[in-house]
MINU-191464 format. One record per residue (C-alpha): x, y, z. Coordinates in pm, whole numbers, plus 50000, padded with zeros to 5 digits. Layout:
N
XYZ/...
REM end
This chain:
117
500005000050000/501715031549919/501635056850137/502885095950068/503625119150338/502425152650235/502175185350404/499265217150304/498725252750349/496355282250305/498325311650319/495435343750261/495935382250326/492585389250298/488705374250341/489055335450430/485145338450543/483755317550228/486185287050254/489965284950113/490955249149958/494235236150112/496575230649878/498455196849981/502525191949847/504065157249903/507115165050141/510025178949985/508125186949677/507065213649506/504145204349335/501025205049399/499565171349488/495465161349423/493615135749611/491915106349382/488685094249478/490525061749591/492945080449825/492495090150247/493975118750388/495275113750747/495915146650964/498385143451221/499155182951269/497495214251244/498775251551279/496195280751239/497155319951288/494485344651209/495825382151245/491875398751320/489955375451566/486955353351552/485665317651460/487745293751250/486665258651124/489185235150930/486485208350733/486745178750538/484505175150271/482185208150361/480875224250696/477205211150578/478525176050654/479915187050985/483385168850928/485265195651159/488705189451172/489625215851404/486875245951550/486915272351758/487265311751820/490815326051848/491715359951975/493115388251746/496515375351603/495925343651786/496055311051662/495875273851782/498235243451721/496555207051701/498555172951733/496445146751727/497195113951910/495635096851649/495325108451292/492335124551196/490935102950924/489105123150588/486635108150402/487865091850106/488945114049836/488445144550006/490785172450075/490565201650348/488805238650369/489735262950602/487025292550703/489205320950884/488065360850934/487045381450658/490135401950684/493805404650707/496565373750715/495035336850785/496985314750831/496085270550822/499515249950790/498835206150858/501095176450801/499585139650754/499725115650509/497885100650216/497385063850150/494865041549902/491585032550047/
REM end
């Protein structure tokens, strides 16, 4: 089974309110690197930094499904870290949204790993 350690960011000076995709790289690459429907994203690590205050969610799949990865309300340029004990486990083929303030730098760094289903 192969397995690909990968690491993702959302780097946005400006409204994250509507959703920003994460953009995954496989570690030490370059490239951007797209989930296949047959493919599970494991998070292991999360790192969010929002410069203006307020709620942040980090979803798999969408926040109608309510697969919240990390939520919660951070204080102007505040942020939280995550390390799970386990890895958080997205549904199959899907990647990661973050929803930060509607202004200034937000921030959503995560490590994990992909694997097939």
């Amino acid at each position: 089974m192969a397995e690909f350690n990968v690491h993702g960011e959302s780097i946005t000076d400006g409204n994250a309110s509507g959703g920003i995709a994460i953009t995954l790289y496989e570690n030490g690459g370059v490239e951007e690197r797209t989930l296949v429907a047959t493919e599970i994203l494991y998070i292991t690590d999360v790192q969010i930094m929002c410069e203006d205050g307020g709620d942040i969610w980090l979803v798999s799949d969408s926040k109608a499904a309510g697969r919240y990865v990390a939520h919660g309300a951070v204080d102007a340029k505040g942020g939280m870290v995550i390390n799970f004990r386990k890895p958080y486990v997205c549904p199959k083929g899907k990647g990661l949204k973050f929803y930060g303030a509607a202004a200034n730098l937000n921030v959503c760094l995560v490590e994990g790993f992909i694997r097939e289903a």
